[in-house]
ZAMI-92929 format. One line per 5 residues: number of its first residue (from 1); their letters; for each residue x, y, z of C-alpha. Coordinates in Angstrom, 1 decimal, padded with zeros to 4 digits. Each point is the difference from the previous one (the first is absolute). Layout:
BEGIN
NUM = a = X Y Z ~ ...
//
This chain:
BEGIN
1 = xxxxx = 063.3 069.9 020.7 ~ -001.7 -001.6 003.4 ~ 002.2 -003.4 000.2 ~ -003.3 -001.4 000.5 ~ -001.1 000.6 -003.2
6 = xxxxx = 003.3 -000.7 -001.8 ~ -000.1 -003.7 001.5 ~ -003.5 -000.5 -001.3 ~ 001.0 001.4 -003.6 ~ 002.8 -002.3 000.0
11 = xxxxx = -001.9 -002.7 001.1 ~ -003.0 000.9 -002.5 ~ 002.4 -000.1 -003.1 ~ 001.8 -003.4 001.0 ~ -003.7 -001.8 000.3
16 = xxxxx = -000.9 001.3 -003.1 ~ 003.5 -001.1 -001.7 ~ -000.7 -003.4 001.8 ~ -003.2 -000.1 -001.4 ~ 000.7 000.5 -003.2
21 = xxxxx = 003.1 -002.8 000.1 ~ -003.1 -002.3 001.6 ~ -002.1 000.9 -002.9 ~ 002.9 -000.5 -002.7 ~ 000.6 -003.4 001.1
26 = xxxxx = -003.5 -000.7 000.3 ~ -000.3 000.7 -004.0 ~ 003.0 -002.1 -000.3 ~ -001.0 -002.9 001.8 ~ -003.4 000.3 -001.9
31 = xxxxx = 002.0 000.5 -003.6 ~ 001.5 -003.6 000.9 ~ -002.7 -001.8 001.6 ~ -002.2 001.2 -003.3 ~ 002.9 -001.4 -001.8
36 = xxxxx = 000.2 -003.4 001.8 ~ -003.7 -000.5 -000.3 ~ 000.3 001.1 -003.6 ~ 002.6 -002.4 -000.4 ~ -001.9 -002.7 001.8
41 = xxxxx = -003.2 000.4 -001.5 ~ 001.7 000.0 -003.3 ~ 001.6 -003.4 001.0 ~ -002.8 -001.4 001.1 ~ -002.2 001.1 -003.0
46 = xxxxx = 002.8 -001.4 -002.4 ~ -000.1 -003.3 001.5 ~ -004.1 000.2 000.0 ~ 000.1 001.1 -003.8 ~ 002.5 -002.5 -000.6
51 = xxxxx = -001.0 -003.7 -001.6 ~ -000.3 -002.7 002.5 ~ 002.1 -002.8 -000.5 ~ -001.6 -003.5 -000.2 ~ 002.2 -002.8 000.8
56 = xxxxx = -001.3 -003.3 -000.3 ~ 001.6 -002.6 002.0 ~ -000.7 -004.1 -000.4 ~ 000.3 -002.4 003.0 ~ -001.0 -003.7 000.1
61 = xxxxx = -002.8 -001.1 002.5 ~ 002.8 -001.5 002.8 ~ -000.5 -000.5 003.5 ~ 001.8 001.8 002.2 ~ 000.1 000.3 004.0
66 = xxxxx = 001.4 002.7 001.9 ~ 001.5 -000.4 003.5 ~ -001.1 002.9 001.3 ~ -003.2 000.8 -002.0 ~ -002.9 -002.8 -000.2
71 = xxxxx = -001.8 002.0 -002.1 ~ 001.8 -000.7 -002.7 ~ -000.2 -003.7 -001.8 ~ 000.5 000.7 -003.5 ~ 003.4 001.6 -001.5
76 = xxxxx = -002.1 003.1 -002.2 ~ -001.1 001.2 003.5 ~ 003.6 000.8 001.2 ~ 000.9 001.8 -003.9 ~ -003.1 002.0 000.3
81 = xxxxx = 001.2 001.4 003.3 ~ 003.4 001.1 -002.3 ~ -002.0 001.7 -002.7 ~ -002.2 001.8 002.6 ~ 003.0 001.4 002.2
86 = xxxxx = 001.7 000.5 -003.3 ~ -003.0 002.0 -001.6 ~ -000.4 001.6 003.5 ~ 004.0 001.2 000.2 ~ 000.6 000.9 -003.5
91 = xxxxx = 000.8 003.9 -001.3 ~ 001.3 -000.6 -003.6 ~ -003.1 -000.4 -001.6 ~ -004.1 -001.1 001.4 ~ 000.6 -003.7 -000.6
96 = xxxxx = -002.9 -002.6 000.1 ~ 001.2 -003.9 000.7 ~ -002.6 -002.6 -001.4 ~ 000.6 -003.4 001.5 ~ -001.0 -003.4 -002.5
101 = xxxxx = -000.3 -003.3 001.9 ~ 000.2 -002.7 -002.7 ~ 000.6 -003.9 000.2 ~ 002.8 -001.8 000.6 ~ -000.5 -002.1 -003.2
106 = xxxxx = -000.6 003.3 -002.3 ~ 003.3 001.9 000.0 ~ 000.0 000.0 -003.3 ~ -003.1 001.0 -000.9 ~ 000.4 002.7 002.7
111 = xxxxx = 003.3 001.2 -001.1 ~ 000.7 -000.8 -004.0 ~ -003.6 -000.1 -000.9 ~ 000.3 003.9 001.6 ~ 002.8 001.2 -002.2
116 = xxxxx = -000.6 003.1 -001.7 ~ -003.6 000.6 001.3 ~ -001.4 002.4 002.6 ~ 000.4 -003.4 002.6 ~ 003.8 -000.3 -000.4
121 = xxxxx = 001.6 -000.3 003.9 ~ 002.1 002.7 000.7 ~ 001.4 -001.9 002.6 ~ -000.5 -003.9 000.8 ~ 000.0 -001.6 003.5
126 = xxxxx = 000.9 -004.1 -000.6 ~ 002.3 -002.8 000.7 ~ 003.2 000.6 -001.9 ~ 000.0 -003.3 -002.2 ~ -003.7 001.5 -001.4
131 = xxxxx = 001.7 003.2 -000.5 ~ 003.5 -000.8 -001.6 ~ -001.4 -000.6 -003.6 ~ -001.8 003.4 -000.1 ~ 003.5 001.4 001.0
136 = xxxxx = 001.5 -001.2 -003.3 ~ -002.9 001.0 -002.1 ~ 001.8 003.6 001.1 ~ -002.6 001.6 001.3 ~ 001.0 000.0 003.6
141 = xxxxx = 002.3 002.5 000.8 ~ 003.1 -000.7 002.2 ~ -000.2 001.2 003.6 ~ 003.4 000.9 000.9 ~ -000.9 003.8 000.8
146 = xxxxx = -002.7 -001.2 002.0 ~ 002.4 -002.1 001.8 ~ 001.9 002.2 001.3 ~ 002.9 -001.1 002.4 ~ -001.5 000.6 003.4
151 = xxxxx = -002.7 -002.0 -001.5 ~ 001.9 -002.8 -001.2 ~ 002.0 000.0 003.6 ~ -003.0 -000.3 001.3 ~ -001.1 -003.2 -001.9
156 = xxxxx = 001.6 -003.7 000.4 ~ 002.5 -000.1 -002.6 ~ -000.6 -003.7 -002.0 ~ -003.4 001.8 -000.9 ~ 001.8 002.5 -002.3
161 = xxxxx = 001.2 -003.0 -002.1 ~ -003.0 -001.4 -000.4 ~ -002.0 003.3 -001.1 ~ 002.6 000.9 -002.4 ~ 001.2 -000.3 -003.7
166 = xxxxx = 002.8 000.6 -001.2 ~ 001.4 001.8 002.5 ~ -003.7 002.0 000.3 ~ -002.5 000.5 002.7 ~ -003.0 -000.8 -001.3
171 = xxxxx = -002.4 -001.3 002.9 ~ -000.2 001.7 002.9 ~ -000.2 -003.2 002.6 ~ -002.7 000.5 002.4 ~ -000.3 -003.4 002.2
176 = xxxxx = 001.0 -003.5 -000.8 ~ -001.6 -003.7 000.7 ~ 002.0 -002.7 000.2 ~ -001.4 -003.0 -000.9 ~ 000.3 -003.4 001.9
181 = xxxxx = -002.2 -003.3 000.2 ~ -002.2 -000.7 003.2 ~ -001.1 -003.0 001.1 ~ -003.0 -001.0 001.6 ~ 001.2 -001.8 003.3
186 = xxxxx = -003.4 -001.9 001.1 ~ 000.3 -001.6 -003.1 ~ 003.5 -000.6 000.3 ~ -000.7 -001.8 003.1 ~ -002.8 -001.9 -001.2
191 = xxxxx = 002.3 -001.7 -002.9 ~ 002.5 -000.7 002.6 ~ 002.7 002.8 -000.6 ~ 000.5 001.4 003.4 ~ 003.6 000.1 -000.4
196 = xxxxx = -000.4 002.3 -002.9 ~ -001.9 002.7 002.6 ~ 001.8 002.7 001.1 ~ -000.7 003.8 001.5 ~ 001.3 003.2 -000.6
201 = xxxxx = 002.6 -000.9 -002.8 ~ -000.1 -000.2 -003.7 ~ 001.1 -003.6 -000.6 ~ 001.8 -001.6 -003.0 ~ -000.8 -003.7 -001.3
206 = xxxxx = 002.2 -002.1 -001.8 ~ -001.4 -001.1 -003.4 ~ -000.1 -003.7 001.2 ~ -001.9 001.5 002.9 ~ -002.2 001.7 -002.1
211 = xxxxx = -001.2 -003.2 -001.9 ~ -000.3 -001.8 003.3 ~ -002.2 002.9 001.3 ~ -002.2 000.3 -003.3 ~ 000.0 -004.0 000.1
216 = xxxxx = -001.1 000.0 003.9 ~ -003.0 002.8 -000.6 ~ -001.3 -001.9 -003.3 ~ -000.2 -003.1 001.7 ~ -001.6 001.0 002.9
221 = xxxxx = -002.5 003.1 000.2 ~ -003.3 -000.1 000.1 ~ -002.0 -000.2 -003.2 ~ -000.1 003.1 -001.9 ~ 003.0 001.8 001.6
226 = xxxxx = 003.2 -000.1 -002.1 ~ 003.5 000.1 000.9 ~ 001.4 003.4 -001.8 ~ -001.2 002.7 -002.6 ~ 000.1 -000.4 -003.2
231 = xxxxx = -001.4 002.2 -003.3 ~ 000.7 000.7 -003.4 ~ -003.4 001.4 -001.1 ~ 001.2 003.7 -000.8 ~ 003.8 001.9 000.3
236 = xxxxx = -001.7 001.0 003.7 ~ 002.7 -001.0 002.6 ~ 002.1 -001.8 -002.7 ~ 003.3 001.4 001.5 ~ -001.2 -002.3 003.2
241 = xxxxx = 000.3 -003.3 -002.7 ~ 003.1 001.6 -001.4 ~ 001.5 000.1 003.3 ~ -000.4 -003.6 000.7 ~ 001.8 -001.1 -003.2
246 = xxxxx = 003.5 000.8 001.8 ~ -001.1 -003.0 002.7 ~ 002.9 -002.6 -002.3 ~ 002.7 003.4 000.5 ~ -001.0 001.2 -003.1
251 = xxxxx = 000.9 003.6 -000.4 ~ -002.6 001.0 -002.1 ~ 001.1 002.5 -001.8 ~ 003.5 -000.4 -002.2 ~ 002.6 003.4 000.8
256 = xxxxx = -001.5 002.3 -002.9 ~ -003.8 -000.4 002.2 ~ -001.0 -002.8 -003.0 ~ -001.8 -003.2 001.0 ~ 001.7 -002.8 000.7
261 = xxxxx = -001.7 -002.9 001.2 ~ 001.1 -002.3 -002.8 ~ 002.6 -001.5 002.6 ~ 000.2 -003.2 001.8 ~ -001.5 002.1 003.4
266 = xxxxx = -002.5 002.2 -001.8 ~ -001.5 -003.2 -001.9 ~ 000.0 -001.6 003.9 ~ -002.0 002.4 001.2 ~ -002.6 000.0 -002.5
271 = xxxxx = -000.4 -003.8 000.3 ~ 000.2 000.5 004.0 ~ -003.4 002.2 -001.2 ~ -001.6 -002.5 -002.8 ~ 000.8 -003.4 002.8
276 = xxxxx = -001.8 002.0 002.4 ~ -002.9 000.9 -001.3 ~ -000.4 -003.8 -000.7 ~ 001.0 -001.2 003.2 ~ -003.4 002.8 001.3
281 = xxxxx = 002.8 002.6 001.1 ~ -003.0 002.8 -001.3 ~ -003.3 000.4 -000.2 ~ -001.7 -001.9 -002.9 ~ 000.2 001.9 -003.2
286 = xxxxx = 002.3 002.7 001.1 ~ 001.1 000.7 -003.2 ~ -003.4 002.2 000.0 ~ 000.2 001.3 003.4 ~ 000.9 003.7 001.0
291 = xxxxx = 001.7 001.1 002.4 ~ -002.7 001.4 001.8 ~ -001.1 -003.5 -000.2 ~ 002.5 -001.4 002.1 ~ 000.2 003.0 002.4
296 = xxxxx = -004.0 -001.2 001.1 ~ 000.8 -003.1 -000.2 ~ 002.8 000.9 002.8 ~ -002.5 002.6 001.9 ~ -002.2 -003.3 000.2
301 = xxxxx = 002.1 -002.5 001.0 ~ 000.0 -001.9 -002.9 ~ 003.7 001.0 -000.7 ~ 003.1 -000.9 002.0 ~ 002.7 002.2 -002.4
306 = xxxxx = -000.6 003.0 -001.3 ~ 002.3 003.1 -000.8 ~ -000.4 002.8 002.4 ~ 002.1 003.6 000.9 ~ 000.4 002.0 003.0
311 = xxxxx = -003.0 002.4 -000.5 ~ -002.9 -003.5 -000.8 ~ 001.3 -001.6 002.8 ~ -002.9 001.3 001.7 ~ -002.8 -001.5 -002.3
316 = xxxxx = 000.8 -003.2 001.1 ~ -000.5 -000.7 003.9 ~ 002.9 -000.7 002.0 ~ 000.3 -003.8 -000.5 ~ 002.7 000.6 -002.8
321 = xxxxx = 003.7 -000.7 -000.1 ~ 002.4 001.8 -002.7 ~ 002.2 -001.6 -002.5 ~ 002.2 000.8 -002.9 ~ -000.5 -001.4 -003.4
326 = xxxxx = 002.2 -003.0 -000.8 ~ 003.3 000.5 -001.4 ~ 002.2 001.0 -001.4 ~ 002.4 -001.1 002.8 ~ -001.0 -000.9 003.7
331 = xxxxx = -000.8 003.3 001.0 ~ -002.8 000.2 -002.4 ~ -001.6 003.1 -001.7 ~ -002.3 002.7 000.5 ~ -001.0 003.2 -002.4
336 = xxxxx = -000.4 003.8 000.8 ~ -002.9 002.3 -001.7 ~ 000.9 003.5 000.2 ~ -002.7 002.5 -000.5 ~ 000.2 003.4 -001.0
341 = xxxxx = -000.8 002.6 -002.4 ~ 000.6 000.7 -003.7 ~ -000.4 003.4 -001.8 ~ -001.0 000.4 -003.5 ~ 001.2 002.5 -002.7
346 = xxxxx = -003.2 000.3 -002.2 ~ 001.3 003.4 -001.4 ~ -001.3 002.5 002.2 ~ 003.0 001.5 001.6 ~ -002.1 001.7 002.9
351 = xxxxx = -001.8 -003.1 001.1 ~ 003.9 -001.6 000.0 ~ 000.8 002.9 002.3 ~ -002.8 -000.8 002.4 ~ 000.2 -003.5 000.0
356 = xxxxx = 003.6 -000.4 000.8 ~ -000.8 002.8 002.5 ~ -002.6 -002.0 001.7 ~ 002.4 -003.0 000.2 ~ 002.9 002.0 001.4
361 = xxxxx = -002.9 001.2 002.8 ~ -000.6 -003.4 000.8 ~ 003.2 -001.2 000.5 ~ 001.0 003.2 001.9 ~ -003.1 -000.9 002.7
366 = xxxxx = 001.3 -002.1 002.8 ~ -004.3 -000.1 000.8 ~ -000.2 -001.6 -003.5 ~ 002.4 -002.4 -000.4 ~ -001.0 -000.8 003.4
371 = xxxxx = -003.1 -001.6 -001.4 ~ 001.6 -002.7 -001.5 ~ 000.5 -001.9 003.4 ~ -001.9 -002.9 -000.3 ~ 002.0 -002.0 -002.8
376 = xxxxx = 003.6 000.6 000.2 ~ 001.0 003.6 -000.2 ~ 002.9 001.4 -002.6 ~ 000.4 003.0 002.3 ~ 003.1 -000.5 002.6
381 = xxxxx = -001.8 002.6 002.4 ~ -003.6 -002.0 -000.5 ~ 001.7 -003.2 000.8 ~ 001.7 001.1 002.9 ~ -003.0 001.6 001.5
386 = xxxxx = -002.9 -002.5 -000.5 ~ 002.2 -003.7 -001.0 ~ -000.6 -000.6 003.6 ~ -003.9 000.0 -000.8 ~ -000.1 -002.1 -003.4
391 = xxxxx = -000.5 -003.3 000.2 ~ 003.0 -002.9 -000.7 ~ 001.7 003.4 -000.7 ~ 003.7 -001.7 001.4 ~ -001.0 -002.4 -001.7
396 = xxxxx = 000.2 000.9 -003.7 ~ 002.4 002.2 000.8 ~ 002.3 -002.4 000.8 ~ -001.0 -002.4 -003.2 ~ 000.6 002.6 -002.2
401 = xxxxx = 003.2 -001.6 -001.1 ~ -001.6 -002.6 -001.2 ~ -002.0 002.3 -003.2 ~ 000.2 -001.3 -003.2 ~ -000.7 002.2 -003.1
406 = xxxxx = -003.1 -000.9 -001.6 ~ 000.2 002.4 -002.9 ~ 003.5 -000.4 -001.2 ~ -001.0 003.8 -000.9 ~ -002.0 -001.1 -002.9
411 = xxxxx = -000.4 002.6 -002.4 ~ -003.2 -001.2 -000.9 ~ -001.4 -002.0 003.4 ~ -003.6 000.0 -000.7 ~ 000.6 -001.6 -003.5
416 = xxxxx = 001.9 -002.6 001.3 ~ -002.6 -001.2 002.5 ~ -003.0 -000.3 -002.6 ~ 002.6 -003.0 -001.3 ~ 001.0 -001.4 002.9
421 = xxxxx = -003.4 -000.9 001.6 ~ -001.3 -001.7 -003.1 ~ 003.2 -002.3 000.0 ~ -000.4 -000.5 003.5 ~ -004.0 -000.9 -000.3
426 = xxxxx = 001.0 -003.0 -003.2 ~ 002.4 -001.3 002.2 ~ -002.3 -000.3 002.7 ~ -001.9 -001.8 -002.0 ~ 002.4 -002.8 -001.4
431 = xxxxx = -000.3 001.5 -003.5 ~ 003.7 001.1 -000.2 ~ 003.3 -001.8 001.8 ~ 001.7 002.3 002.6 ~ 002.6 -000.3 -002.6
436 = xxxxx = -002.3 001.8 -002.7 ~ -001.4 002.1 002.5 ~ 003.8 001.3 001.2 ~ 000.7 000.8 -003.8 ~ -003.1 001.7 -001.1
441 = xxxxx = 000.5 002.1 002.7 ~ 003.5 000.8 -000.7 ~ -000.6 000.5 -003.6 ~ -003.5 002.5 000.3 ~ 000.6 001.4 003.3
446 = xxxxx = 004.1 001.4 -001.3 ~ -001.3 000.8 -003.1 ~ -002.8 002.4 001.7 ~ 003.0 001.1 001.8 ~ 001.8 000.6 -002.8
451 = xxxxx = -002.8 002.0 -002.1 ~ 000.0 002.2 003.3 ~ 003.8 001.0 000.0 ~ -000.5 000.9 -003.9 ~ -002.8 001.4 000.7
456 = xxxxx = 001.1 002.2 003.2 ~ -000.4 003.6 000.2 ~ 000.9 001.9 002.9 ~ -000.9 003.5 001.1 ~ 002.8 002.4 000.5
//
């Protein structure tokens, strides 16, 4: 045969094998990309067929600035952005988040009234002294798999402590505030207390300095401006009240987290309180003021102490100075509110999964927990990056050795404080001795204490 045409019959046959290899893989390829979309289609179609998960999640109307975001003023803002990058992110299962904005004053009718109905909070964003008697009702679940170890390396480590029980995560802490008294120095200077003045430090004041000070203001401002706050006409800010009761070196709370002012410095204080209010220490009739009472009266001018944290600083101008609280030893005292979120078991296992899901997203977003920069930051990594940025961050910082433990982890907190106000408003007053008043808080407030240990259920 012509070599010619042997060479093109050779050639002829290996491009037809070749093409028929091409065309075999072709089919293949096909087989698995019908396969894939198959696959991904059916996916896709079982998540579309699937139900939609509703979770409902609570959060108190609470101010809230950002460092790096102005558009943001109100703390709902920052945990709707979670739930839409959560909703946005999320493959298990199409997940809708429903955000609730209630008042500070209605946690109860937010939360309890809610049990067992179509409103119940799947997951509840609040200060942790609000939240800790929900935790023993045992409906919260504990967190521990959420916080996981990188997260909890990642997280100051007092915190923990406070957002635990028994040994249990069950907060999450978002941000803290530490709370401090301010004073307003014009009108320190106008009642002759420039000596008293000082900037960029949070002082401490002697209790004989205090009662010089409070003596000073009353007898000098102007008419209708009072020397320091004073309210007792709801539990609102209570913990602010109960705070100033360790001014004698009272501790406040006995070792087992009982009251315990029926001693010779808790029974000081609370006469420190009633001889005040006499000598025109507060504004007339305190005993039914509010806190938000005071707080304008301070926005005015009409104030000279009021309690203040690191993120209200900025409500109230720049002409302000920062104290502890008196007592209980020269250093004085200050309190921390840690904020956070709580997760509810109301016996539907797959809204459990997804909530505890969309708090484990959360605190694996540095963006996220990034948005707590504005009041003091649990985050290590948050704190590092934007401390520099919040204001009097140093500041608090450095006072945080000087936290006392408001709650004395109170089984039962918001029981105790619809007792203690109403003590604290006859002894204002003059219908009950700070003797009486000392007892009758012992005696109700540790027995509410006491119904909430026997009463205690936790979530396992």
């Amino acid at each position: 045969m012509d070599a010619w045409i042997v060479g093109s019959f050779h050639r002829s046959r290996r491009a037809r094998l070749a093409l028929k290899a091409f065309g075999i893989v072709i089919v293949v390829v096909a087989l698995v990309a019908c396969v894939c979309v198959g696959t991904a289609c059916s996916s896709k179609d079982a998540q579309q067929n699937a139900e939609e998960v509703h979770l409902l999640v609570k959060v108190p109307r609470t101010s809230h600035d950002v460092i790096f975001d102005d558009s943001i003023d109100q703390i709902d803002q920052v945990v709707t952005k979670m739930a839409d990058a959560f909703e946005a992110s999320y493959d298990e299962h199409p997940v809708s988040i429903e955000i609730e904005v209630f008042e500070q004053n209605q946690y109860d009718s937010a939360i309890v009234d809610a049990f067992d109905t179509d409103r119940a909070p799947d997951v509840l964003y609040g200060d942790y002294f609000n939240m800790s008697t929900y935790i023993h009702s045992g409906r919260v679940m504990p967190l521990d798999d959420v916080a996981s170890d990188e997260v909890r390396a990642g997280i100051f480590d007092f915190l923990w402590d406070l957002s635990s029980v028994d040994g249990k995560v069950y907060m999450m802490p978002y941000l803290t505030r530490q709370n401090v008294l301010a004073y307003n120095k014009d009108l320190f200077r106008q009642a002759g207390l420039e000596r008293f003045i000082r900037d960029d430090a949070i002082q401490s004041w002697s209790l004989e300095e205090w009662t010089q000070i409070l003596d000073a203001l009353a007898a000098n401002l102007p008419e209708a401006t009072y020397p320091m706050m004073m309210y007792a006409g709801s539990s609102q800010g209570d913990t602010h009240i109960m705070t100033l009761l360790r001014s004698a070196g009272s501790s406040f709370f006995d070792e087992t987290g009982h009251f315990n002012l029926s001693t010779p410095e808790g029974i000081a204080a609370l006469r420190w309180i009633q001889e005040g209010n006499a000598k025109g220490w507060f504004p007339p009739h305190c005993e039914n003021l509010e806190i938000e009472d005071c707080s304008s009266l301070f926005r005015q001018g009409q104030l000279a102490l009021y309690m203040v944290n690191n993120a209200s600083l900025g409500r109230y101008g720049d002409t302000i100075g920062l104290v502890n609280f008196p007592g209980p030893d020269e250093d004085g005292c200050a309190t921390t509110f840690i904020s956070g979120f709580v997760a509810f078991d109301n016996g539907d296992p797959v809204k459990v999964e997804v909530a505890k899901d969309f708090l484990a997203f959360v605190y694996g977003s540095q963006e996220l927990m990034s948005y707590s920069a504005g009041a003091l930051p649990v985050s290590k990594a948050v704190a590092a990056e934007y401390g520099s940025q919040i204001p009097f961050y140093d500041l608090f910082s450095e006072n945080r050795q000087n936290i006392v433990d408001f709650t004395g982890n109170n089984p039962d907190t918001r029981a105790v404080r619809e007792i203690f106000y109403t003590v604290m408003h006859d002894l204002l007053m003059d219908n009950i001795t700070p003797e009486q008043a000392a007892a009758e808080i012992d005696e109700r407030c540790n027995e509410a204490i006491d119904e909430g240990i026997a009463s205690s259920v936790l979530h396992e």
